[in-house]
C-alpha positions as CSV (number, residue, x, y, z in Angstrom):
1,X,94.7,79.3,110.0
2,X,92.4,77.1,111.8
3,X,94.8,77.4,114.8
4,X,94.7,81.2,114.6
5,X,91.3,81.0,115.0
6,X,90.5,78.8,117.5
7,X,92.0,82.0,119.7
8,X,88.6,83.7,119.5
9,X,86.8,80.5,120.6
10,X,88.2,80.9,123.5
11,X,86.2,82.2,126.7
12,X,87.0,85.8,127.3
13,X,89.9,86.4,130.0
14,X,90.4,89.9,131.1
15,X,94.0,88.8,132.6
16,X,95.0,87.6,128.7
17,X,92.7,89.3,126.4
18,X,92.9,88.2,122.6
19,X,94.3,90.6,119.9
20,X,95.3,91.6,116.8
21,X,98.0,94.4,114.7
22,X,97.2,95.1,111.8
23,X,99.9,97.6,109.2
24,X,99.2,99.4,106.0
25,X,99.8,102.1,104.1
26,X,97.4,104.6,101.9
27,X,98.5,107.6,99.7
28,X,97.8,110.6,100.3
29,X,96.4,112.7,97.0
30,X,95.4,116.6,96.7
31,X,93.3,117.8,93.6
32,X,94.8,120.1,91.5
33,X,92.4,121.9,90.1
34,X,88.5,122.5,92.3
35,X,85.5,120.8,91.2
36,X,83.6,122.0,88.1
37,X,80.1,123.7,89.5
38,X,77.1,121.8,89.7
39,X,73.9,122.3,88.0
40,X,70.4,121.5,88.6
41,X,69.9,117.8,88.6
42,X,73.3,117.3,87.6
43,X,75.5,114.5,89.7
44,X,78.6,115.9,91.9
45,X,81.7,115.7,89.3
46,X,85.5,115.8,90.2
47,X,88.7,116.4,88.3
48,X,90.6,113.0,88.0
49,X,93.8,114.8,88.1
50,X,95.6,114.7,91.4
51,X,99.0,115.3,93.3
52,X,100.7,113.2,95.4
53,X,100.8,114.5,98.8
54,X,103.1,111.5,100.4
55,X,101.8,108.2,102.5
56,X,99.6,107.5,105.4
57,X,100.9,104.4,107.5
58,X,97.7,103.1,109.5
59,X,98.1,101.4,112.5
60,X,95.1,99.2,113.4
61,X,94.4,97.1,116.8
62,X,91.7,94.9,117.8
63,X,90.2,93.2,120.6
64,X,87.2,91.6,119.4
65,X,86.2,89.6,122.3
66,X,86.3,93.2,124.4
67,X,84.5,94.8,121.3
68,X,87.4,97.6,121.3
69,X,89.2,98.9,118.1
70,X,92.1,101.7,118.0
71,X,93.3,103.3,114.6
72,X,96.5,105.0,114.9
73,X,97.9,107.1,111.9
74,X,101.9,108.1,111.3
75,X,102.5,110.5,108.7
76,X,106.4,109.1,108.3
77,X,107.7,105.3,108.4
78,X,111.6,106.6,108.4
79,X,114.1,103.7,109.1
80,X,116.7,104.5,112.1
């Protein structure tokens, strides 16, 4: 670990610029049924029940020493 980050120690070089991947994935949920109305002075309040509407793969890069960040989303992470 200590190695790893070193990296960022390193004086900025535009010709080799430091970076980073990171992959995960998030479910996607749709509600079922709409939200009971609010009242006056009541909090907003949701149904708990959901449907699952499939996964989210996020994509994320970084280049901290250019201060840049870039999310990327796929909606399918099929196997060829």
């Amino acid at each position: 670990m200590k190695q790893v980050l070193s990296v960022y120690k390193h004086a900025f070089d535009p010709d080799y610029p430091a970076g980073c991947m990171v992959e995960t994935s998030v479910l996607c949920v749709k509600e079922v049924r709409p939200a009971p109305p609010d009242g006056p002075g009541q909090i907003e309040r949701y149904d708990v029940e959901y449907e699952r509407n499939g996964v989210a793969h996020l994509f994320r890069f970084y280049a901290p020493l250019k201060n840049r960040r870039r999310t990327d989303v796929a909606d399918n992470h099929a196997a060829a």
